[in-house]
C-alpha positions as CSV (number, residue, x, y, z in Angstrom):
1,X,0.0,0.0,0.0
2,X,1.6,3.6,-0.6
3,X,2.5,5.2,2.1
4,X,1.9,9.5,2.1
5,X,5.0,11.5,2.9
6,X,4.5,15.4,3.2
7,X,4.9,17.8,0.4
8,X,7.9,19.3,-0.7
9,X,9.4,22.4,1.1
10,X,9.6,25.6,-0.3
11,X,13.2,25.6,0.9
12,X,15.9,26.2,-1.7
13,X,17.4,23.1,-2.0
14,X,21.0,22.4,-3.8
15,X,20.1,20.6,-7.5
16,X,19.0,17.0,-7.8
17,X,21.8,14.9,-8.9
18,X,21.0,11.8,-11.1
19,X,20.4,8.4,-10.0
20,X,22.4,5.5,-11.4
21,X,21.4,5.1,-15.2
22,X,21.9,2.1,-17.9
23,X,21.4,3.5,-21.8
24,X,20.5,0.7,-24.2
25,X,21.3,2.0,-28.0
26,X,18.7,0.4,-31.1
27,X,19.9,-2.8,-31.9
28,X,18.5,-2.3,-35.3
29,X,16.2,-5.6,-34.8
30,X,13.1,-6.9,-32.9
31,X,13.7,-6.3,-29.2
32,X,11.0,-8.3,-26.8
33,X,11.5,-9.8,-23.4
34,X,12.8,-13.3,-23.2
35,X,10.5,-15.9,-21.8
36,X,12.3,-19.1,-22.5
37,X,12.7,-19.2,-18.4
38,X,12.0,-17.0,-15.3
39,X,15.6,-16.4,-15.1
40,X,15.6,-15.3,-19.0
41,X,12.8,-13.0,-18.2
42,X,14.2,-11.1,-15.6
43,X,17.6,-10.6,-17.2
44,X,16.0,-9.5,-20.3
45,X,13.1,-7.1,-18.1
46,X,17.2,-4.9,-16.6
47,X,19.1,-5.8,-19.4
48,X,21.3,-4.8,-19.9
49,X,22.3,-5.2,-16.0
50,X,23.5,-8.5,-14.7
51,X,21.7,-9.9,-12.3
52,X,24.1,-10.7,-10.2
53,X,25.0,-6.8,-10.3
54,X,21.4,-6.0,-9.7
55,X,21.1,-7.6,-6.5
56,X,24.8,-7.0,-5.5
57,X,24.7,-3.3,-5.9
58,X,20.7,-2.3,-6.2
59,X,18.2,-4.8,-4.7
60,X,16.8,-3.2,-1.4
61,X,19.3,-0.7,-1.3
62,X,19.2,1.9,-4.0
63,X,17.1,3.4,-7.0
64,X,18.3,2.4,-11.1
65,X,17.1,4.0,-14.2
66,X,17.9,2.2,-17.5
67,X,16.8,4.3,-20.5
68,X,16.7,2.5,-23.4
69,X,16.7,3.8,-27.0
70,X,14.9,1.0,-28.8
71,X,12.0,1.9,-31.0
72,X,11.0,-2.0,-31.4
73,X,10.9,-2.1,-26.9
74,X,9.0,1.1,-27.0
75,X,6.6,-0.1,-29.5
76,X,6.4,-3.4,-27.4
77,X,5.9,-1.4,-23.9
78,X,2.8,0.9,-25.7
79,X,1.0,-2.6,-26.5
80,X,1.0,-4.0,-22.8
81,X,-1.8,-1.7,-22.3
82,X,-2.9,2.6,-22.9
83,X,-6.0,4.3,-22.8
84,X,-7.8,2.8,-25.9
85,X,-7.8,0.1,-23.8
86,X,-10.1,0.9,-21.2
87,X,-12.9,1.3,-23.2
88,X,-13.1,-2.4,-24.0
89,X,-12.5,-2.9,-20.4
90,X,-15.2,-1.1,-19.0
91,X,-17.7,-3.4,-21.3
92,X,-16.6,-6.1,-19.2
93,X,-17.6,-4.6,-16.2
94,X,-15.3,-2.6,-14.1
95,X,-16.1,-0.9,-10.6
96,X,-14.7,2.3,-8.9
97,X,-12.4,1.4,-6.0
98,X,-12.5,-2.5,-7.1
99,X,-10.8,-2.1,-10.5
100,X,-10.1,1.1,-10.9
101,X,-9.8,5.1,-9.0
102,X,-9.7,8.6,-10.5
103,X,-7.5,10.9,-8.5
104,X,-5.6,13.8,-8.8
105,X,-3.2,15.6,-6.7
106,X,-4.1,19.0,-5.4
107,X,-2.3,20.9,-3.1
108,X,-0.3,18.3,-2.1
109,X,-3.0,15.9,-1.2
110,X,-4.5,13.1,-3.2
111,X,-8.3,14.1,-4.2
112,X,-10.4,10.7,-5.1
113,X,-13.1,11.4,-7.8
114,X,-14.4,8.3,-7.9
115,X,-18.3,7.9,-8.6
116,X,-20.2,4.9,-7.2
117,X,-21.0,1.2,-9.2
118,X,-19.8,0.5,-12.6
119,X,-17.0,2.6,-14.2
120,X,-18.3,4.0,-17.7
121,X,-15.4,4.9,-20.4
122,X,-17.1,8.1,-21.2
123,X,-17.8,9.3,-17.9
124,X,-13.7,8.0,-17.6
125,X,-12.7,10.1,-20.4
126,X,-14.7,13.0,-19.4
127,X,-12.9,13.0,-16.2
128,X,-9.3,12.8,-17.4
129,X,-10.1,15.5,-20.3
130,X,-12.0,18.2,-17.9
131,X,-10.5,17.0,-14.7
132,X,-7.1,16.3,-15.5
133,X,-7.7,13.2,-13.3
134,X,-5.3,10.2,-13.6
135,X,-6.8,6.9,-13.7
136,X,-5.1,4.1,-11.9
137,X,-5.9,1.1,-13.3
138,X,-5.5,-2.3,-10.6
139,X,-4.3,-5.3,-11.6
140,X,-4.2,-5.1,-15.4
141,X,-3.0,-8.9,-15.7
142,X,-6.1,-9.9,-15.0
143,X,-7.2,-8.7,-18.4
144,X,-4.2,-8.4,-20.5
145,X,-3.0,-11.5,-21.4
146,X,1.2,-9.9,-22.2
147,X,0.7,-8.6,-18.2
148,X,-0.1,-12.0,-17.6
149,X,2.8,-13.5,-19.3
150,X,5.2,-11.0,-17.5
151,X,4.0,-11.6,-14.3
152,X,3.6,-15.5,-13.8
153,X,7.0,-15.9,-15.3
154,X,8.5,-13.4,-12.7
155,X,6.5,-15.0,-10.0
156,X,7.9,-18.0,-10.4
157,X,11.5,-15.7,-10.6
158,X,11.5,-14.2,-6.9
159,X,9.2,-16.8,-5.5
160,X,6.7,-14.2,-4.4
161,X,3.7,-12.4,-5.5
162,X,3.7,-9.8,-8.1
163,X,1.2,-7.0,-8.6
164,X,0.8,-4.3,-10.8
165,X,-0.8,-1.4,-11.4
166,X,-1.2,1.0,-14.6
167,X,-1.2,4.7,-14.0
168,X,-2.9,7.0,-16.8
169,X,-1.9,10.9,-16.5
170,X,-3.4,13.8,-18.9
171,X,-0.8,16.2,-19.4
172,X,0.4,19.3,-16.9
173,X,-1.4,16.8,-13.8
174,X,0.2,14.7,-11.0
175,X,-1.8,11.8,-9.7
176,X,-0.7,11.3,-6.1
177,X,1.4,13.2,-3.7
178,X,4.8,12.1,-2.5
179,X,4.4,9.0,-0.7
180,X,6.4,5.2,-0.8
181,X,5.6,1.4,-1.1
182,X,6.2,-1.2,1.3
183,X,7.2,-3.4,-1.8
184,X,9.7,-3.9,-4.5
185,X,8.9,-1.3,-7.6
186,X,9.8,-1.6,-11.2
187,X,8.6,0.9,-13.4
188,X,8.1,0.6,-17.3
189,X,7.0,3.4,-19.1
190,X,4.5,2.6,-21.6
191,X,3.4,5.8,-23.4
192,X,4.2,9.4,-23.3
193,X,7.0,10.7,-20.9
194,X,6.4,11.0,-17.5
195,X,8.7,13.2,-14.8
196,X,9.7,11.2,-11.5
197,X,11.7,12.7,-8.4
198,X,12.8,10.5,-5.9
199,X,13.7,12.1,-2.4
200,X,16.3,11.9,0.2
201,X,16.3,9.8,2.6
202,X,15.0,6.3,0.9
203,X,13.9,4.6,4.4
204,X,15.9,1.2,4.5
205,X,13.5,-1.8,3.8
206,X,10.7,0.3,5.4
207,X,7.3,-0.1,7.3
208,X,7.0,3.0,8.2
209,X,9.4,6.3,7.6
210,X,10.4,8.0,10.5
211,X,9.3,12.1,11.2
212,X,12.9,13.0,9.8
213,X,12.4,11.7,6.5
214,X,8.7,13.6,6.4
215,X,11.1,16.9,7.7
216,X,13.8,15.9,4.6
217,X,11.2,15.3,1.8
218,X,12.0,18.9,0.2
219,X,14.8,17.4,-1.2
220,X,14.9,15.3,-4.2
221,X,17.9,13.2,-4.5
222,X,17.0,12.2,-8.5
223,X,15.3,13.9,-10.8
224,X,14.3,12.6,-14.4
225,X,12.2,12.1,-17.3
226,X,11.1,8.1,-18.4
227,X,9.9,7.7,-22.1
228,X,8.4,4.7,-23.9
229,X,10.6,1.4,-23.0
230,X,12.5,3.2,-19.9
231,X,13.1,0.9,-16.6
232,X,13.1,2.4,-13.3
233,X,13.7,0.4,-10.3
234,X,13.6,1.6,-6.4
235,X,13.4,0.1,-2.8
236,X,10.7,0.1,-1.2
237,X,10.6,2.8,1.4
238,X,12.1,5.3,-1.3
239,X,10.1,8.6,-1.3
240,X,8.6,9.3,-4.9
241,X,6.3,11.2,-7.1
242,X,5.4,11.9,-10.8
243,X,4.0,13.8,-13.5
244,X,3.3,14.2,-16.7
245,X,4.7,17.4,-18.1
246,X,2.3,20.0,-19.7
247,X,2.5,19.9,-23.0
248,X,2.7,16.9,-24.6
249,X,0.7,13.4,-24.8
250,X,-0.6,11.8,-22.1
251,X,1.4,9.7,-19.9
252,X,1.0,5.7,-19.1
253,X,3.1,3.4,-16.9
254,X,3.5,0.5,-14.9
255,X,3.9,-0.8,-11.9
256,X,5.2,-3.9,-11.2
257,X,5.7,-4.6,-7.6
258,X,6.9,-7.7,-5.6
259,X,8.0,-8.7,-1.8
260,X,4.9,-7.6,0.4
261,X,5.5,-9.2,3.5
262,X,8.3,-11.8,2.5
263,X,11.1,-10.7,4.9
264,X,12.7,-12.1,7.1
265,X,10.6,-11.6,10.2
266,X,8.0,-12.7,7.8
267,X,10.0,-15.9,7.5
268,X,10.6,-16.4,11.1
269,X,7.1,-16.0,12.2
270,X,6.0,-18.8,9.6
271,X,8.6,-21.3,10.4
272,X,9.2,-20.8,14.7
273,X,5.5,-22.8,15.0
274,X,6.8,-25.4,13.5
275,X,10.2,-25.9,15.0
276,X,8.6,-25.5,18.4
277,X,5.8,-28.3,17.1
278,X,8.8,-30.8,16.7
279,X,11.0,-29.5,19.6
280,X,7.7,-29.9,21.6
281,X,7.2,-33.6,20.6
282,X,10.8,-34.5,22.1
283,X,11.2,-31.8,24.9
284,X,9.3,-32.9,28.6
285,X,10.2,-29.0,29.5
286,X,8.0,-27.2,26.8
287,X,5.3,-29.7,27.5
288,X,5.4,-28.9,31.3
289,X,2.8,-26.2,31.9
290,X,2.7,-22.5,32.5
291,X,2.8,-21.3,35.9
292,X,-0.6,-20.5,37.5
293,X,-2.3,-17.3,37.0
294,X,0.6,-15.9,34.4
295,X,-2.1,-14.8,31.9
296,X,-3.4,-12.9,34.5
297,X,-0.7,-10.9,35.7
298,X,2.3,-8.9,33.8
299,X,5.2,-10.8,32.5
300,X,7.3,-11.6,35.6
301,X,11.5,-12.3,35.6
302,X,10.9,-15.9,36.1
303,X,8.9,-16.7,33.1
304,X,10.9,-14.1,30.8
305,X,14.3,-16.1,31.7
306,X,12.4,-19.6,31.3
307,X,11.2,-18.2,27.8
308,X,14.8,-17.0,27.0
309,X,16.3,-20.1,27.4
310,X,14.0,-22.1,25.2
311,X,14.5,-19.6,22.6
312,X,18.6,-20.7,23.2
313,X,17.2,-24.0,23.2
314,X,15.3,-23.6,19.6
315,X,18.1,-21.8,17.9
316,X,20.7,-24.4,19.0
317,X,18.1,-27.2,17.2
318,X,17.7,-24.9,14.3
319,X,21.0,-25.3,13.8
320,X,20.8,-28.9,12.9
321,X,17.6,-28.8,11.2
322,X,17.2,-29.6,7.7
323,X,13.7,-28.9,6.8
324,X,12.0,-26.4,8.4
325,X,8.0,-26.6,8.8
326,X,6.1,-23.6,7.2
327,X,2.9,-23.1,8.6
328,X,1.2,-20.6,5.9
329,X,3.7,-18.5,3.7
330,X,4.3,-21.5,1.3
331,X,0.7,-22.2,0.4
332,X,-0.4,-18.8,0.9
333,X,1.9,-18.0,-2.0
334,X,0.9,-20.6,-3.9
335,X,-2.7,-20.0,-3.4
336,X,-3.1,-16.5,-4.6
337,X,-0.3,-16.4,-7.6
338,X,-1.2,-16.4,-10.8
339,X,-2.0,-19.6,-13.0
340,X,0.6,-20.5,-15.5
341,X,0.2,-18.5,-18.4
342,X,-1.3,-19.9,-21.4
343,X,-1.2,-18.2,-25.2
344,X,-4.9,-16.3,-26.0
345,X,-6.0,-16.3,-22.3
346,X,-6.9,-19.9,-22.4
347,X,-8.7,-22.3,-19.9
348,X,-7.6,-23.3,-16.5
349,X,-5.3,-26.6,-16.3
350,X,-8.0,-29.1,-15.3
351,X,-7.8,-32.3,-17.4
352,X,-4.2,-34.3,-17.6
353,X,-3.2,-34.9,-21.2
354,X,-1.0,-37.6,-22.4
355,X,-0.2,-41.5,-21.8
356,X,-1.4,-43.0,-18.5
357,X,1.3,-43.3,-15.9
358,X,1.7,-47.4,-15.4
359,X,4.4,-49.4,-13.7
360,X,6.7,-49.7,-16.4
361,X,6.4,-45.7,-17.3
362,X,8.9,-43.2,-16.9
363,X,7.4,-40.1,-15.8
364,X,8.9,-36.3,-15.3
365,X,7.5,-33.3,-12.9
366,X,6.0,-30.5,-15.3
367,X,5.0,-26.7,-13.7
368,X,7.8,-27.2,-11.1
369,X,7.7,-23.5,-10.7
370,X,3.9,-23.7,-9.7
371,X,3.8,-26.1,-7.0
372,X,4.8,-26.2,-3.6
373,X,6.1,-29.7,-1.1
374,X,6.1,-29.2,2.2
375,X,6.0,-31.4,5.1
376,X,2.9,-30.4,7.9
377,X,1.2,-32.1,10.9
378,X,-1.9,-33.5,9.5
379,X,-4.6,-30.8,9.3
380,X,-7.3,-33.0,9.7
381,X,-6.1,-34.0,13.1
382,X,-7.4,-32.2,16.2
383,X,-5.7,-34.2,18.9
384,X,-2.1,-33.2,20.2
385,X,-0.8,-36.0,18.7
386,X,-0.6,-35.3,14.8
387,X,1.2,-37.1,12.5
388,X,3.4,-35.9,10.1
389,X,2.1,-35.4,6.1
390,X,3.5,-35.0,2.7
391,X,1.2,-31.6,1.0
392,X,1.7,-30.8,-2.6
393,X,0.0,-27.0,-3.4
394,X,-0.7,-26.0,-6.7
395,X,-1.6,-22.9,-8.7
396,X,-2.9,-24.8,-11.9
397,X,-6.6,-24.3,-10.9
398,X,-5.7,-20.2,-9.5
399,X,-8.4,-18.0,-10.8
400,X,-6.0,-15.6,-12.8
401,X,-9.7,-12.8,-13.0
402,X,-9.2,-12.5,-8.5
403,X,-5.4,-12.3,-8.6
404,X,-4.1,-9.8,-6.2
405,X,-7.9,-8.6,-5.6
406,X,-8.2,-9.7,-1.7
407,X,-10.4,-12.3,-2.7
408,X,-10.3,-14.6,0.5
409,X,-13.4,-16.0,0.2
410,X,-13.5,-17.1,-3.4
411,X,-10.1,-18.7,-2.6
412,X,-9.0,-22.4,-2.3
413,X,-6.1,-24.4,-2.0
414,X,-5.4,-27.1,-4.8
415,X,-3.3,-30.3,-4.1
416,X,-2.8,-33.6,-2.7
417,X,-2.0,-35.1,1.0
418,X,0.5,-38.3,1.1
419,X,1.7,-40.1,4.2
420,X,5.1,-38.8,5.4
421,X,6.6,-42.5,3.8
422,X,6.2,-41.2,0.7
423,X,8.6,-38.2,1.2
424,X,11.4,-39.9,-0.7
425,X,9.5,-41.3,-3.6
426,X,8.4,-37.6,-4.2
427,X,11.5,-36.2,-3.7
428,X,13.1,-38.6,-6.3
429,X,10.5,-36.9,-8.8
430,X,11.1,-33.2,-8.1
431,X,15.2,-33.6,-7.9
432,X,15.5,-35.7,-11.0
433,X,14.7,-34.7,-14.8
434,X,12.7,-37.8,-15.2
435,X,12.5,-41.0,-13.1
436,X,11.1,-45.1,-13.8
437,X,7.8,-45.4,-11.6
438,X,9.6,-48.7,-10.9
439,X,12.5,-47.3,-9.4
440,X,10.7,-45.1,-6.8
441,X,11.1,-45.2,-3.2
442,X,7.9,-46.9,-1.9
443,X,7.5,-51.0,-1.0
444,X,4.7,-52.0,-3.1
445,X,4.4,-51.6,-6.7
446,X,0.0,-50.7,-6.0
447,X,2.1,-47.4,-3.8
448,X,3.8,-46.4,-6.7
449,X,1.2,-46.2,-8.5
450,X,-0.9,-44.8,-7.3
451,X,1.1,-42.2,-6.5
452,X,1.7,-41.5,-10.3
453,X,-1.6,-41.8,-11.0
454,X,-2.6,-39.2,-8.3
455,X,0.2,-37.0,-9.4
456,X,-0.3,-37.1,-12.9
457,X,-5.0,-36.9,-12.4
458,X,-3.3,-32.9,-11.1
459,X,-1.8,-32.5,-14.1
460,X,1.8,-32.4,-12.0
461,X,3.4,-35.4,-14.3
462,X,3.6,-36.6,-17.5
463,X,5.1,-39.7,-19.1
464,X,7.9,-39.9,-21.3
């Protein structure tokens, strides 16, 4: 969610200096984004930045502009999506506030123009002509299909979600006031040229800015203009704003954000339940119980110390462990991503294709990047004594129309549930390029399978 800072002072300030920049010269050919792997994809989206530069020198820790002067990429960014486009998108039924806002900035605050029920293109158009209202469009990959492609690929690149939204400016108007994310931004410019500052001080992997860097936003540390097929990236917690300069066309870009809640406290508060499930199991002393009455008085000395030394306790186990137990990040991931992406927006991966799995078959893992194995106490249990199962989470069956829309309700998980034998047999398929159903893990051929079977009725496996 963006985060408000204060307006810039009135202060005279010494000149913005520029940020780090990356200029990409025509190539003379076809320039489009490479989607043979996620990997490809991303190095292809910075290009031409190495990746193992980006995340040396950049990644959570400073702002990088890559102009790029490449009429086949600029041509290529103005057909991910511009406002043509929303009048065939308002025929499929949009919504103010669901799908899409119309704001402007005035006086240094954000003004929502927003009317109530279904969005209409005209009223839309009327809005950003007479108003000089941006519209903000959210989550445009649920309609266009290249958005789509984009996104799954780099989901399955950083292992997180990815969001976007598109940002439509008339000229000589600013949509929002200074403010920051609390995610990973990349910027493409789509049409038009829009002007960005970026202000002193960038608040290190930020929550929440502290009153100094409200006191400090007068000061913008970059300053610059993006056109058609321009990259910018910046942290989140970095202080920004943008325009569209009077004069010329209207302005379009992209968002495309990443790492909401996927830090490392994140992590910790995800995987500590399960370590102290299986310390639990083994450990008399975090069995024993509570002293009486200590939920009804302050924390005493007694039971802080006692809670510091299992904490010792945990983290000398951690040390040893070698799979940690994730209680929700894994399969909340996996349930809300997108579905993979399939050419002309086609149907959800429901029906397996191909040979039956038999005995004698040779089978491989397909969608690897979409599915999730992770070993949990048995959900279905109630009792203090749960065993230990295999899950498998997949995104095959994920609703690409609800992605990033908050959609809790609508949501289910897809996958299967195997006893904690099967662990090895299943691991033999994900580590191995393709593996005999013969040859797996289990004591009796009828186990193995079934376990093809059930794998490959997901659409998880094929035969080859």
């Amino acid at each position: 969610m963006p985060k408000k800072a204060k307006a810039a002072g009135s202060r005279k300030e010494e000149g913005p200096v520029p940020c780090k920049q990356m200029k990409v010269e025509a190539a003379g050919g076809p320039s489009a984004l490479n989607f043979d792997s996620p990997s490809s994809l991303f190095e292809s989206l910075i290009s031409p930045i190495k990746t193992e530069t980006f995340f040396k020198e950049f990644w959570e820790q400073k702002p990088l502009l890559i102009r790029r002067d490449d009429p086949a990429l600029a041509t290529y960014c103005g057909s991910l999506f511009k406002l043509t486009d929303l009048k065939s998108l308002c025929s499929q039924g949009l919504y103010y506030g669901r799908d899409v806002n119309v704001c402007r900035c005035v006086g240094g605050k954000k003004k929502v123009l927003n009317k109530d029920g279904k969005a209409h293109f005209l009223q839309l158009r009327k809005d950003f002509d007479q108003k000089r209202a941006t519209i903000q469009f959210h989550q445009p990959q649920r309609f266009k299909d290249e958005l789509w492609r984009i996104q799954e690929k780099l989901e399955c690149y950083f292992g997180s979600l990815v969001g976007s939204n598109v940002y439509i400016t008339p000229a000589g108007s600013q949509g929002l006031p200074p403010h920051y994310d609390d995610v990973e931004v990349f910027i493409l410019q789509l049409e038009g040229e829009k002007h960005w500052r970026l202000y002193h001080p960038t608040v290190p992997l930020a929550r929440e800015y502290s009153v100094e860097a409200e006191e400090r936003i007068g000061r913008p540390v970059h300053e610059f203009t993006l056109k058609p097929g321009d990259l910018l990236y910046f942290p989140r917690g970095t202080i920004h704003q943008a325009d569209t300069p009077a004069g010329l066309a209207h302005s379009t870009h992209v968002t495309i954000s990443t790492y909401q809640n996927n830090s490392w406290g994140d992590f910790l508060l995800d995987t500590i339940s399960g370590l102290v499930f299986d310390t639990a199991e083994e450990d008399v002393e975090l069995r024993a119980g509570i002293p009486r009455q200590l939920l009804l008085v302050e924390s005493t000395a007694v039971a802080t110390r006692r809670l510091s030394g299992f904490l010792r306790m945990l983290a000398d186990r951690l040390e040893g462990t070698k799979e940690l137990l994730s209680s929700d990040m894994k399969k909340d991931f996996i349930m809300h991503r997108l579905p993979p992406y399939s050419a002309g927006g086609g149907a959800e991966l429901s029906t397996p294709g191909g040979k039956l799995p038999r005995l004698d078959s040779v089978v491989r893992l397909q969608f690897k990047d979409h599915i999730v194995l992770t070993v949990l106490p048995d959900q279905d249990q109630s009792d203090e004594a749960q065993e230990k199962m295999v899950y498998i989470y997949h995104s095959l069956r994920n609703r690409r129309e609800t992605h990033m829309m908050g959609n809790e309700e609508e949501t289910e998980s897809h996958g299967l549930r195997f006893p904690l034998s099967h662990l090895d047999a299943l691991k033999q398929i994900w580590n191995s390029s393709a593996v005999s159903v013969k040859d797996l893990k289990l004591t009796a051929d009828e186990e193995k399978e079934n376990l093809v079977l059930s794998l490959w009725t997901e659409c998880l496996i094929q035969v080859v």
